[in-house]
C-alpha positions in Angstrom: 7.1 -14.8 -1.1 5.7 -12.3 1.7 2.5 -10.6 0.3 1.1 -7.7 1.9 -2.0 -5.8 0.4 -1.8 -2.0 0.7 -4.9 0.1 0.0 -4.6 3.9 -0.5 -8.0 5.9 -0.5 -8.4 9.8 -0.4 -9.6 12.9 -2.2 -7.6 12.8 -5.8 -4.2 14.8 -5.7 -0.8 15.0 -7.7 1.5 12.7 -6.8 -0.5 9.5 -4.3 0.7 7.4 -6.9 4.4 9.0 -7.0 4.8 9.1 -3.5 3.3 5.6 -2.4 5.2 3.5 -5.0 8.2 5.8 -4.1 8.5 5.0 -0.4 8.0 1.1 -1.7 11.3 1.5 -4.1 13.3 2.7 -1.6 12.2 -0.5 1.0 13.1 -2.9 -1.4 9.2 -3.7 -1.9 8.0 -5.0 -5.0 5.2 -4.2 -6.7 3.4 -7.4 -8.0 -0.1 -6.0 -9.4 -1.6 -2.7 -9.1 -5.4 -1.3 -9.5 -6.5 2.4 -9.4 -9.6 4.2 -10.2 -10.7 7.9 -9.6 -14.3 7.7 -8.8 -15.6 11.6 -9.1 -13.2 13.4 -6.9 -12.0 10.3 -5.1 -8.9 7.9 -5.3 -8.4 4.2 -4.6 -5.9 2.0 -5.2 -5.1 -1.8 -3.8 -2.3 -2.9 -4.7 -0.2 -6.7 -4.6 3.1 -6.3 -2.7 6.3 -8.6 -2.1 7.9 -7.8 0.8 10.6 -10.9 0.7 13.4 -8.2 0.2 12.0 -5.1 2.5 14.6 -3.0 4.2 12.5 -3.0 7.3 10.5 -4.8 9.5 6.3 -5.0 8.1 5.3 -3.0 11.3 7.6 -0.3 10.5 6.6 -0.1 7.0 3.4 0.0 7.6 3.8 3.0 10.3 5.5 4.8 7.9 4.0 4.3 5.0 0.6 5.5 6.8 2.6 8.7 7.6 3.3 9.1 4.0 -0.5 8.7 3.6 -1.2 11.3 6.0 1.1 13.6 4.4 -0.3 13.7 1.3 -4.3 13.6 2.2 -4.7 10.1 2.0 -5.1 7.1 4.2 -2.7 4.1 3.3 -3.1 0.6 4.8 -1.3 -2.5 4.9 -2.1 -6.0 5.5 -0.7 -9.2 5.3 -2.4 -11.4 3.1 -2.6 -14.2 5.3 -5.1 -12.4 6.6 -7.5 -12.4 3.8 -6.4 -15.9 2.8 -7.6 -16.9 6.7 -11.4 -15.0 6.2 -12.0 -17.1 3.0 -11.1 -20.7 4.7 -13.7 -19.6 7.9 
């Protein structure tokens, strides 16, 4: 399995949640856990993704999906979770 872990902050609006998970269907990206809050006028999610099956390359989806982001107010990131997995063992 390829996780990636994608984090979507911004000012709250219709449809971040529509529109990210969206543009992860259509990749072939599965969604393994999910966690959103609305703190005052604020959204953040982080969210578990498998990317064994993506359509695309990571770098690509990680270009678009930050234009998605951008689109709609918000910034969107993804990282591989290697990367988190590599801080803990230093």
């Amino acid at each position: 399995m390829d996780k990636v872990v994608i984090t979507v902050v911004g000012k709250d609006a219709k449809g971040i949640l529509a529109k990210s998970c969206t543009y992860l269907a259509d990749n072939g990206i599965n969604i393994l856990d999910l966690k959103q809050t609305i703190v005052q006028d604020y959204f953040t999610m982080m969210l578990i993704a498998d990317f064994a099956d993506a359509a695309k390359p990571f770098d690509q989806i990680a270009s678009e999906i930050a234009a998605v982001g951008e689109s709609i107010g918000v910034q969107i990131r993804c990282q591989r979770e290697e990367i988190f997995e590599k801080m803990h063992r230093v």
